[in-house]
N, C-alpha and C positions, 0 to 999 in steps of 0.2 A: 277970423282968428289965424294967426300968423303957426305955421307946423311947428317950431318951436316950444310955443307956448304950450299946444296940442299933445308934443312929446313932457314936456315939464309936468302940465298937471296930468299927462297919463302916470305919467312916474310915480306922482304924487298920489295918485289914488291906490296904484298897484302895492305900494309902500305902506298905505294908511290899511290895505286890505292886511298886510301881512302882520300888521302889530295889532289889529282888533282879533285876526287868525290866533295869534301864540298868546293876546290874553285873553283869551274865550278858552284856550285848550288850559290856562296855568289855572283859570277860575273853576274852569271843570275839576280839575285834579283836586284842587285846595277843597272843592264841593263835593266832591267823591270823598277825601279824607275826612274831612270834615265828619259829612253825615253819617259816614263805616264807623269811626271811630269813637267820635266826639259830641257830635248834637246828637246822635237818636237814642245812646247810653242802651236803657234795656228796655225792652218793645215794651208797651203800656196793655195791660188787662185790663180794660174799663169795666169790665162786674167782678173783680177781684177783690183781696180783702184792703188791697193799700186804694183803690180807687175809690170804694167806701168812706176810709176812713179820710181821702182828702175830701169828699163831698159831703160827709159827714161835719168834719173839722170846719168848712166853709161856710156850711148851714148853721153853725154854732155858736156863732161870733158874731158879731155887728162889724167889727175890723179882723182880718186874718193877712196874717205876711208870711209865704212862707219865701227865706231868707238863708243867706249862710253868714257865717260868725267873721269872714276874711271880706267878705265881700261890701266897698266902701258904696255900692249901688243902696243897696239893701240898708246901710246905716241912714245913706239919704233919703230912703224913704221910711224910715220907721222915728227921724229927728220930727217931721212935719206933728206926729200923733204926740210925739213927747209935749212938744211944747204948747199944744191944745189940751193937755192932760185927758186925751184920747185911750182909754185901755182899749191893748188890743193881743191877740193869740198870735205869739210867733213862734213858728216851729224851723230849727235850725237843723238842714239838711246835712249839715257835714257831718252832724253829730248824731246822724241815727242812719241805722245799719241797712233803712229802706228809702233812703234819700234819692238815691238815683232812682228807684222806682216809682218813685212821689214825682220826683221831676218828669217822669215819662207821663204820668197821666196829668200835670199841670199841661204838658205840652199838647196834647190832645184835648185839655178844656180850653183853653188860652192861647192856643197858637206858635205857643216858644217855648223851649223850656229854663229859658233862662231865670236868672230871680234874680231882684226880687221878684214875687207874684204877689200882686195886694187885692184884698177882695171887702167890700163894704158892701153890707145886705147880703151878701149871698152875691154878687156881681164883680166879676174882675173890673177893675179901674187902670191897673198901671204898673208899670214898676216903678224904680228911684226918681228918674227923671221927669216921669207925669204926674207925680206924686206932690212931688217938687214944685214943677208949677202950680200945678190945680192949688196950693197952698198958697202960691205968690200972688195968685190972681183971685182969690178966694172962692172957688169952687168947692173946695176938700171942705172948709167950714160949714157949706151947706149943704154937703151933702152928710153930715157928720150931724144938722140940726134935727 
C-alpha cells in the first residue's frame, strides 16, 4: 500500500472517529434529556393504588387501549376493533389527572411508556402500528376468535 493511501484512510478513520465521538456525546445528551425530563415522567409504584387499578383495568376487558385523544397512533389502533365491531375499554390519559402515573406503570409492564398500549386477555399486543398490521395480515381476527 502506497504512504499515501496510508495517510488518506488514516485521515479517514481519524475523521469517521470524530463524527461517531460528537454523535454518541449529542445522543447521550438527547438521552439524558429525554429520560430527566420526558420518558421517565413520574417513577411508577407497582403496588400502588394507579398500578392496581391498570392491572385491574387490563384483567377486565377482553380489549383494553390505553390511548390519548391527540394522538393519531392510538386512533390507528383502536380503527382495527371498530371495524370488527370489537368492544373494547379505552381510557384516555390526557384526560385523567393520573395519566402520567398510569403511563409510568404501563412503562414497567410493557416496556415503554408510550401509547397506545393495547392488551387482548390480559396480554399486551402492541401499539398502533402492530395493531395495524396483525389486522392486515389477520392475526388481530384470531386472536379476537
Amino acid at each position: 500500500m502506497s504512504l499515501a493511501r496510508e495517510e488518506g484512510e488514516s485521515q479517514y478513520a481519524r475523521l469517521r472517529q470524530k463524527v461517531q465521538d460528537k454523535s454518541l456525546h449529542t445522543r447521550r445528551s438527547r438521552t439524558h434529556f429525554m429520560g430527566s425530563l420526558v420518558s421517565r415522567g413520574v417513577p411508577a409504584n407497582m403496588s400502588g393504588p394507579v398500578a392496581e387499578f391498570v392491572k385491574s383495568a387490563i384483567a377486565k376487558d377482553k380489549v383494553v387501549i390505553f390511548s390519548k385523544t391527540y394522538c393519531p397512533y392510538c386512533t390507528m389502533a383502536k380503527e382495527p376493533f371498530k371495524k370488527l365491531n370489537q368492544d373494547y375499554a379505552c381510557y384516555e390519559l390526557d384526560k385523567r389527572n393520573d395519566g402520567d402515573e398510569i403511563q409510568s406503570v404501563l412503562g414497567e409492564l410493557t416496556g415503554a411508556r408510550t401509547v397506545p398500549r393495547v392488551f387482548i386477555d390480559g396480554n399486551f399486543v402492541g401499539g398502533g402500528t402492530d395493531i395495524k398490521k396483525m389486522y392486515d395480515d389477520g392475526r388481530l381476527q384470531k386472536m379476537l376468535a
